[in-house]
ZAMARGU-4260 file (C-alpha; in steps of 0.2 Angstrom, whole numbers, plus 5000, padded with zeros to 4 digits):
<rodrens>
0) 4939/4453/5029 | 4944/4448/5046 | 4947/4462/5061 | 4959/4460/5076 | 4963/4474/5091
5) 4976/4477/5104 | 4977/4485/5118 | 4989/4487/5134 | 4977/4487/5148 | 4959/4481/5148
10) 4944/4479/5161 | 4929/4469/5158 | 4919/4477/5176 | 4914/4491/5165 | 4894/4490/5157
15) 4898/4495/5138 | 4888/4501/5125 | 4888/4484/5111 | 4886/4497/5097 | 4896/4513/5096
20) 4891/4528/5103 | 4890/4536/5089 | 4884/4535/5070 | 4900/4535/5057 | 4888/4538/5042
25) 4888/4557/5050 | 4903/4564/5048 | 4910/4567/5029 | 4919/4557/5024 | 4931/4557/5007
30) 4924/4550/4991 | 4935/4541/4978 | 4945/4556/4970 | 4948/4564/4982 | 4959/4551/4993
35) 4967/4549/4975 | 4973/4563/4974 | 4982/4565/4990 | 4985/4546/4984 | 4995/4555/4971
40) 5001/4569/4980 | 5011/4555/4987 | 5016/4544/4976 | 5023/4558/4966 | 5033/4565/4983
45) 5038/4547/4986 | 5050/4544/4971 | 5070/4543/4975 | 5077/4561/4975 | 5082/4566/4957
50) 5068/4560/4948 | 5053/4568/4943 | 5040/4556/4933 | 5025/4567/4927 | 5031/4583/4935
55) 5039/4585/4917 | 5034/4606/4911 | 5034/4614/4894 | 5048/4626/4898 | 5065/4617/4901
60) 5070/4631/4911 | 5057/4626/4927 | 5052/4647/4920 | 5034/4643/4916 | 5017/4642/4927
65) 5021/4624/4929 | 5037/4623/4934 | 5042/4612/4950 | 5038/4623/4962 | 5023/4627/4959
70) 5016/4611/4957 | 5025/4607/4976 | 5017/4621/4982 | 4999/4617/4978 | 5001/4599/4983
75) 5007/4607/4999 | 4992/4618/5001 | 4979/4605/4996 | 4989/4594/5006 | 4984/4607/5022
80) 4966/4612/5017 | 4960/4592/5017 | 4970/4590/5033 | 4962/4607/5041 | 4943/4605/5035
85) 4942/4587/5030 | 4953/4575/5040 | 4958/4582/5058 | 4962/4569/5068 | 4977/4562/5055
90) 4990/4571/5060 | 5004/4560/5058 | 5000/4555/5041 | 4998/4574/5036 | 5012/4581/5044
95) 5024/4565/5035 | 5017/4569/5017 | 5020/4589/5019 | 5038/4586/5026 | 5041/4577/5012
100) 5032/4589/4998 | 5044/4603/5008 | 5059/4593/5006 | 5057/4591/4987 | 5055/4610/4987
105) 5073/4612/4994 | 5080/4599/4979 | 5091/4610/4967 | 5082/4606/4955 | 5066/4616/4960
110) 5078/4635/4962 | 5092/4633/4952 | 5083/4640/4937 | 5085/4655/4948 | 5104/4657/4942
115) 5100/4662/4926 | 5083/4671/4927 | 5093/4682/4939 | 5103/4689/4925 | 5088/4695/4919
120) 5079/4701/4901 | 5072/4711/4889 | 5055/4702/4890 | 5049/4709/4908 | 5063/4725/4906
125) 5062/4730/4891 | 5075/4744/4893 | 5088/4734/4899 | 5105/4736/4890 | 5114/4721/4898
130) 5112/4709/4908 | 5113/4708/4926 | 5126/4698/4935 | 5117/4682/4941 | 5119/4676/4959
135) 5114/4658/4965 | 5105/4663/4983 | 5087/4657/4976 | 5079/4669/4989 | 5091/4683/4994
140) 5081/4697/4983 | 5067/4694/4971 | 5060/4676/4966 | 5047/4678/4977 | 5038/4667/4966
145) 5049/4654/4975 | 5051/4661/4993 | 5036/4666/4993 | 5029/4648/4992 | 5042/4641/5005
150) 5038/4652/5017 | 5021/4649/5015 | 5023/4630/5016 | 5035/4629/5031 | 5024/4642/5040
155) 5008/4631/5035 | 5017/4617/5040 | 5021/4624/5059 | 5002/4629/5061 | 4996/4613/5059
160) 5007/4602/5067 | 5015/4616/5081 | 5032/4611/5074 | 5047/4623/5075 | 5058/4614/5063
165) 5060/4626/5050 | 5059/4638/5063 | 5077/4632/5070 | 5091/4643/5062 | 5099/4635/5045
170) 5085/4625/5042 | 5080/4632/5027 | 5099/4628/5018 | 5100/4628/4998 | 5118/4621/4993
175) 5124/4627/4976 | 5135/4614/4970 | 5138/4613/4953 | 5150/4600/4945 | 5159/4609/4932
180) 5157/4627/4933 | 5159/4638/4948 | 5170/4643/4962 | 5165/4629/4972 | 5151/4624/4982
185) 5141/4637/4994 | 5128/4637/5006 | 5115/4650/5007 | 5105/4644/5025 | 5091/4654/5033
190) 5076/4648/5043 | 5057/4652/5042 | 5058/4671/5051 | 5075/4675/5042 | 5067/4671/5026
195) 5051/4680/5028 | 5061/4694/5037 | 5075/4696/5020 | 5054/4696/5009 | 5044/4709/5020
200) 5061/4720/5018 | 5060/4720/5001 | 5044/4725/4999 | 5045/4739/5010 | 5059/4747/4997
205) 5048/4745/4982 | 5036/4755/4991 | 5024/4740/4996 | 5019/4735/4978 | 5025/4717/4983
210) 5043/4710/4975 | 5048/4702/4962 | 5047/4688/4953 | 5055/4688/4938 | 5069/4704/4938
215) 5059/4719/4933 | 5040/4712/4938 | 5028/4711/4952 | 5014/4702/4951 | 4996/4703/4961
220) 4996/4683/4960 | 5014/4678/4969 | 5014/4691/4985 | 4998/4682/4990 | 5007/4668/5000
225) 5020/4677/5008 | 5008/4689/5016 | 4997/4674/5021 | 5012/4663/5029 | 5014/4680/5040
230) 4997/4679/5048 | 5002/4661/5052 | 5016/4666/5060 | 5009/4680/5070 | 4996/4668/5075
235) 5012/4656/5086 | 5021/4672/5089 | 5007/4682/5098 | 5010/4697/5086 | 5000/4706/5072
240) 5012/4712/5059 | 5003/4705/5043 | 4988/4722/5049 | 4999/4735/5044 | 5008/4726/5030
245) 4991/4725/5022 | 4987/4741/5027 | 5000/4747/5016 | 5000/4734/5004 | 4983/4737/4997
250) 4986/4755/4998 | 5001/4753/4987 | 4990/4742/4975 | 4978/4756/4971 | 4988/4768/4970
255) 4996/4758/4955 | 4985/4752/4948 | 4988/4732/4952 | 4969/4733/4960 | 4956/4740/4951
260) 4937/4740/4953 | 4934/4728/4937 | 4941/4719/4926 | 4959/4708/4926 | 4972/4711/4937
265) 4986/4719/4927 | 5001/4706/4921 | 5013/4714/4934 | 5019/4731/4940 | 5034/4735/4930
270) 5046/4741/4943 | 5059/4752/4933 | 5048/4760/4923 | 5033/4763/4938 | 5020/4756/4927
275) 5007/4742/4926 | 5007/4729/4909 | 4992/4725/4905 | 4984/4709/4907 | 4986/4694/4892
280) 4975/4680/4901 | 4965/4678/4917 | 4973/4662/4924 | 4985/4672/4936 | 4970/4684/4940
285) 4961/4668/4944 | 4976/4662/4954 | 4978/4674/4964 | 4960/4677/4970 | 4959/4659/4978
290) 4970/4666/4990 | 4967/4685/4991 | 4951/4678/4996 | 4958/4676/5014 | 4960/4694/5016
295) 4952/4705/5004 | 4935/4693/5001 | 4923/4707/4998 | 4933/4714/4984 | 4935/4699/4978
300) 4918/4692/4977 | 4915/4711/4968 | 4926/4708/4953 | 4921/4691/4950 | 4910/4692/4934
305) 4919/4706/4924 | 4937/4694/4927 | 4927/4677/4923 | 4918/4686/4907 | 4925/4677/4892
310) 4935/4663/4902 | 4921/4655/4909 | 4906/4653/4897 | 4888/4644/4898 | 4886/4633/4885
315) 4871/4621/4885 | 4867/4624/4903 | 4885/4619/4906 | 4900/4630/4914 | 4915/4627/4901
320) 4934/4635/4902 | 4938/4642/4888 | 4955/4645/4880 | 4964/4659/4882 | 4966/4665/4867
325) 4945/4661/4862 | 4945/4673/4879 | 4952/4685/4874 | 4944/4687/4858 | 4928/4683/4866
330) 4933/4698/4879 | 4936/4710/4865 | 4920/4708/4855 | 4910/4709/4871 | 4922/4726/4879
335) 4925/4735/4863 | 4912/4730/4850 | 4896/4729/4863 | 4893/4710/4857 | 4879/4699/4868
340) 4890/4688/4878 | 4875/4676/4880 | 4876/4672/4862 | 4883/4658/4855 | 4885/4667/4838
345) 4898/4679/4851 | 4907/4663/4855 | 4908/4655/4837 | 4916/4672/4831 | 4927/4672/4845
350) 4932/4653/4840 | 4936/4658/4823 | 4946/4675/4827 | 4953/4667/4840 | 4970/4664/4833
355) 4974/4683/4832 | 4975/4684/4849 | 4988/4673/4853 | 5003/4680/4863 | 5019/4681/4854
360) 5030/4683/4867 | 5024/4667/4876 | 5025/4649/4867 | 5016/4642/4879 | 4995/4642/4885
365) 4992/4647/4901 | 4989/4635/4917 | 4971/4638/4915 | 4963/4624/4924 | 4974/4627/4940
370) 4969/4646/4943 | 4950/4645/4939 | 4948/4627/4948 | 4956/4634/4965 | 4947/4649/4963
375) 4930/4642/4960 | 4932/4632/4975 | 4938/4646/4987 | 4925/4656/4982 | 4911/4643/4985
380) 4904/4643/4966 | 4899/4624/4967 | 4890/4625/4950 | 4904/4630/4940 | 4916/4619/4947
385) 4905/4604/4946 | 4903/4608/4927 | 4921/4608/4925 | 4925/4593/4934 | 4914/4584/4925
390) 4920/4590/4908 | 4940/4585/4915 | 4931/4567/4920 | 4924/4564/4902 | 4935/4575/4890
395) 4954/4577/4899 | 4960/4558/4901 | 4957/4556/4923 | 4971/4541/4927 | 4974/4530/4938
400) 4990/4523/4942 | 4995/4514/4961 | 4978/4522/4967 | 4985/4540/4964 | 4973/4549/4951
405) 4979/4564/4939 | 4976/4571/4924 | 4991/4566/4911 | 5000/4581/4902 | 4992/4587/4883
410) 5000/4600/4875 | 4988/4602/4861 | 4976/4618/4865 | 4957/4615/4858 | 4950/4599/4849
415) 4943/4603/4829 | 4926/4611/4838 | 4935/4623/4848 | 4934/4614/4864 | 4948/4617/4880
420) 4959/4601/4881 | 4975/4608/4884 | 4982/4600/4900 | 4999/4605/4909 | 5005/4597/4924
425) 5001/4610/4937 | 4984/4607/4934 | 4983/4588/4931 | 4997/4582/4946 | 4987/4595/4959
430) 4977/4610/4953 | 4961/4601/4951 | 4968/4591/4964 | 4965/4605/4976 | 4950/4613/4970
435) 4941/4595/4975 | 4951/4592/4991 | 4945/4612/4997 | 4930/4618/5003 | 4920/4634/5003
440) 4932/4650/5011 | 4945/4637/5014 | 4959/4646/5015 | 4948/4662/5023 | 4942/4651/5038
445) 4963/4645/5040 | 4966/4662/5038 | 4955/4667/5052 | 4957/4652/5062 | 4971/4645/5061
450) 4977/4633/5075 | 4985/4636/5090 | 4996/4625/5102 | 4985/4627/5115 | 4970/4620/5103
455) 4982/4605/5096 | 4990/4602/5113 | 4970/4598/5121 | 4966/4589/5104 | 4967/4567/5100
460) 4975/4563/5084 | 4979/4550/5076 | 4998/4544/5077 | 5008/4529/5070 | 5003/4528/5053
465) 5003/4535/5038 | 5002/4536/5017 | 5015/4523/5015 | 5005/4510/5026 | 4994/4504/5010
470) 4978/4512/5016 | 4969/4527/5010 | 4961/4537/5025 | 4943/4544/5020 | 4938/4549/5038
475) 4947/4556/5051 | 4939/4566/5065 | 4938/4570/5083 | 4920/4574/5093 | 4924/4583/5106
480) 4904/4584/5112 | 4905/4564/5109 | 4923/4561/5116 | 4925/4548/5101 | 4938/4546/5088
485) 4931/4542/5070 | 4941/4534/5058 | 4938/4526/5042 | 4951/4519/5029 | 4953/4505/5016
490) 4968/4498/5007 | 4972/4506/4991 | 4975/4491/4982 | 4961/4481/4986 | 4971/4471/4995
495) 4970/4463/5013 | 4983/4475/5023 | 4984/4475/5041 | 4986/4490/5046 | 4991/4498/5066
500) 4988/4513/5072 | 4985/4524/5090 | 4975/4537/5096 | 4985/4550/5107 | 4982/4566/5120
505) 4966/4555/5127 | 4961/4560/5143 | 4964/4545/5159 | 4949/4533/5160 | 4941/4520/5150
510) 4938/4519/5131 | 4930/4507/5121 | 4936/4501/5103 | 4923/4498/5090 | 4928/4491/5072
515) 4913/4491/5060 | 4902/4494/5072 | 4907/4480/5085 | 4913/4479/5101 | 4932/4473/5100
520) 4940/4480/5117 | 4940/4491/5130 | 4956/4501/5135 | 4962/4510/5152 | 4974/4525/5147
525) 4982/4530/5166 | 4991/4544/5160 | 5001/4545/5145 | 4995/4530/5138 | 4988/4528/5119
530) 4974/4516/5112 | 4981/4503/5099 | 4970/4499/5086 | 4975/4484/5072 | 4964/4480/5058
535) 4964/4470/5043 | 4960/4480/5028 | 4955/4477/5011 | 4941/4482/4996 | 4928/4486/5009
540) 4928/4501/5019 | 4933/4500/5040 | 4925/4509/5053 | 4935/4514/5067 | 4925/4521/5085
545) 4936/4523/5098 | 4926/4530/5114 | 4925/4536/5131 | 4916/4526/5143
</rodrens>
C-alpha cells in the first residue's frame, strides 16, 4: 500500500513532532459489522429509484411491521446514532447517506398504501358499518405511523447537520400521480414545522392519547418519534414545547390505560370505542421502549422484566428470543397457572402448546428481532444482546454482498426443536443493524444533548467524501483537548482506492498531517482554508492524524 498527501501551503521552519501527537489505538473505532452495516445502509439506498432489492415484506400492501417505511426509518436512526456517538468528525459522509434514506421515504411507493388503509376496517373498528372514503394526503390526519417517522428523520437530519432544508416551505411534497385511476395528479406539500404542526394538533383532539396509525387505533410504540423530533426542534428553535406535551401526554396514557406499572403495553387505544385492546406480542412493546427511553427512562427500566418474561428466556447460560407465539404460551402458564419460568419443563410445555396461541387475525409473525434488539441496546443490557447477536451470527444466515452485511429474509417461524429463525426484513436490512451501531442510552443522551449550531459551527469535520468513495470509515473523531483530527478507513473491497479528503472549521496556523503514524506534510490554514489529505487505500487499515502545531 503506498500513501501520498496534498496540501496548498507548506513551511518547513516549523520543529514537528516525527510521530503524531496522539495514540490512534485510543479512540474506538468500528469493527467489521458494524461498518457493514451502514455499508448496507447504503447500498440498499443507492439503487436507481423504483427498485427495491431485499426491502421486499410479507404483506403486499407495505401494512405490516416491515413495510418500507419502517425499515427507512431505522436505517435513518442508526444512521444518526453511529454518526452522534461513534463517528463525529464525518459529516459529509453522514449527512449524504441520511438525505438519501429521506428521499427514498418521500418515493410513492413508501405512503401510497395510505390510500386504501384510509378507507379503513373492521379489523381495528370493529363496529364500523362502511367504509370510509379514502383520501391520498399520506399525513393530513392519522398515519402517524408514517409522519411520525418523517418528521423525526428530517428533524434528526437538521440537528446533526444544522441544515434547514426541510425546514423551507414545500419541502416535504408528496405527488399523487396515478396512471389510470383518478382525477389527475395532486400535490400535497408541507415542510418539517407544518408537518409536526398538522401531528401535535391531532393529538390534542383525541385528548392527548397520541394519533392514529391505522383508522381507529393508537399505539404506545408510533407517537414515540414524533414527540422526540419535537425536542429536536425546540433545541434550534430556542423553545420547549415537547415539556407540556408530555406533560399531558403521559397523563393521558394513564389515565387509559396505555401505561401501566407491569406487564405489556396494550396493542392500541381503540379510539371510537375509548378503550385499550390488549396486547398479542411484545415486539411493539419492545419497540417502543428503545425510544420512550429518552424521556420516560425510569419507567421504563421498572417494567423491563415483567414485559421481557416469556420473550426472552435463558436457556443454557444463553439469552434466546423466543417466538411469539412459544411467548405467549410461556406468559400464560407462568401469569395464570403460577409455572416456574426458570424451568425448562415451562418452556417445553410452552413449545408444545404453542400453536394454540397463534393469532388469527394476523398471518404474519411479529418483527421480533427489530423491537427487542433496539431495545436491548438503548437500555444498556449488553448480556442479552451479545447472546442474541451471536445466535443471528451462527443460526440466521449473516451476508455479505458488496461489503454490505444483513440478515436475508425467512419466513419459516421455529426450526423442528422449537428454536426462533424467523427473519423479516426490518430486522435483517437494519434492526440488528441499529442495535450494534447504538450504544448505551443512545437515544437518551441525543435526546438530552442534542447539537446545536453553535457546537457544530466551533467543531472540524470531515468534508469531501463520502460512502460512495469505495472506503468504509471506522474512525472518525475530533479531540478538542488534542486539537487533532482522527480518521481511519480502508477500502471495502480490498482493493487499492485512492481516496481525497479535507478537514474544515480549523483554526488559522499550522497543522501537521500524519498517515500511519508518519509524518507526510505540514499545512498553514490563513483563514478559510482546509487541509487536503490523499491516501491510497486498500486491505490494511489507514490512519489519518491531522494536528495542530
Amino acid at each position: 500500500m503506498t500513501t501520498t498527501t496534498t496540501s496548498t501551503t507548506t513551511t518547513n521552519t516549523l520543529t514537528i513532532k516525527a510521530q503524531p501527537p496522539v495514540e490512534v489505538s485510543k479512540y474506538p473505532k468500528l469493527d467489521a459489522k458494524q461498518a457493514g452495516h451502514l455499508r448496507h445502509f447504503h447500498n440498499l439506498v443507492s439503487q436507481i429509484d423504483g427498485e427495491w432489492n431485499h426491502f421486499g415484506s410479507l404483506e403486499a400492501q407495505q401494512e405490516w411491521d416491515d413495510a418500507y417505511r419502517y425499515q427507512l426509518a431505522t436505517m435513518a436512526y442508526a444512521t444518526g446514532l453511529a454518526h452522534y456517538h461513534r463517528l463525529p468528525a464525518m459529516r459529509t459522509a453522514f449527512k449524504t447517506l441520511l438525505r438519501r434514506i429521506i428521499h427514498k421515504m418521500l418515493r410513492r411507493e413508501v405512503w401510497g398504501y395510505w390510500f386504501s388503509t384510509s378507507l379503513g376496517g373492521k379489523l381495528l373498528d370493529p363496529d364500523l358499518k362502511e367504509l370510509r372514503k379514502p383520501w391520498a394526503d399520506p399525513v393530513i390526519k392519522e398515519n402517524i405511523m408514517y409522519s411520525g417517522h418523517l418528521l423525526l428523520m428530517t428533524s434528526l437530519y437538521a440537528m446533526l447537520f444544522d441544515d434547514d432544508e426541510f425546514e423551507k416551505e414545500g419541502s416535504l411534497t408528496f405527488n399523487w400521480n396515478p396512471l389510470f385511476f383518478g382525477m389527475g395528479p395532486e400535490k400535497f406539500s408541507y415542510d418539517n414545522r407544518s408537518l409536526q404542526k398538522v401531528i401535535f394538533q391531532q393529538m390534542e383532539e383525541n385528548d392527548w392519547v397520541g394519533v392514529c396509525c391505522e383508522p381507529n387505533a393508537v399505539f404506545v410504540v408510533c407517537n414515540q418519534f414524533p414527540i422526540i423530533a419535537m425536542r429536536y426542534n425546540d433545541s434550534r428553535d430556542g423553545t420547549n414545547n415537547v415539556q407540556g406535551v408530555l406533560e399531558k401526554y403521559e397523563a393521558s396514557l394513564i389515565k387509559k390505560g396505555m401505561l401501566n406499572d407491569s406487564g405489556l403495553y396494550p396493542s392500541f387505544f381503540a379510539l371510537k370505542q375509548r378503550s385499550t385492546r390488549p396486547a398479542r406480542q411484545g415486539a411493539h412493546t419492545a419497540w417502543a421502549n428503545a425510544y420512550m427511553n429518552t424521556w420516560n427512562s425510569e419507567k421504563v427500566h421498572s417494567l423491563y422484566e415483567s414485559q421481557v418474561l416469556g420473550f426472552l428466556t435463558t436457556v443454557g447460560g444463553k439469552t434466546r428470543l423466543l417466538p411469539t407465539r412459544v411467548s405467549s404460551a410461556f406468559r400464560h402458564l407462568v401469569l395464570e397457572k403460577g409455572e416456574d419460568p426458570d424451568s425448562e419443563e415451562t418452556l417445553r410445555k410452552a413449545r408444545e402448546m404453542s400453536p394454540q396461541f397463534v393469532s388469527p387475525a394476523f398471518p404474519f409473525e411479529a418483527v421480533n428481532w427489530n423491537g427487542f434488539a433496539q431495545m436491548l441496546s438503548e437500555l444498556g443490557k449488553d448480556k442479552e444482546l451479545d447472546d442474541l447477536l451471536e445466535y443471528a451470527d451462527s443460526r440466521l444466515n449473516p451476508t455479505w454482498e458488496n461489503g454490505g452485511l444483513y440478515y436475508p429474509r425467512n419466513d419459516a417461524v421455529m426450526d423442528e426443536d422449537g428454536n426462533l429463525v424467523h427473519m423479516e426484513p426490518h430486522s435483517g436490512n437494519s434492526g440488528i443493524g441499529y442495535s450494534r451501531l447504538n450504544v448505551k442510552d443512545g437515544q437518551k443522551m441525543m435526546w438530552e444533548q442534542p447539537w446545536t449550531r453553535e457546537i457544530l459551527a466551533k467543531r472540524p469535520f470531515v468534508d469531501d467524501v463520502g460512502f460512495a468513495d469505495g472506503v468504509d470509515f471506522l474512525r472518525g473523531a475530533w479531540d478538542a483537548e488534542a486539537h487533532a483530527m482522527v480518521v481511519t478507513l480502508k477500502s471495502w473491497t480490498g482493493q487499492d482506492t485512492e481516496v481525497s479528503f479535507s478537514v474544515k472549521n480549523l483554526e488559522r496556523g499550522d497543522w501537521a498531517v500524519y498517515v500511519n503514524g508518519e509524518l507526510q506534510q505540514t499545512t498553514t490554514v490563513k483563514g478559510s482554508e482546509s487541509v487536503g489529505v490523499t491516501v491510497t487505500a486498500g486491505n490494511d487499515e489507514v490512519d489519518v492524524v491531522v494536528s495542530q502545531i
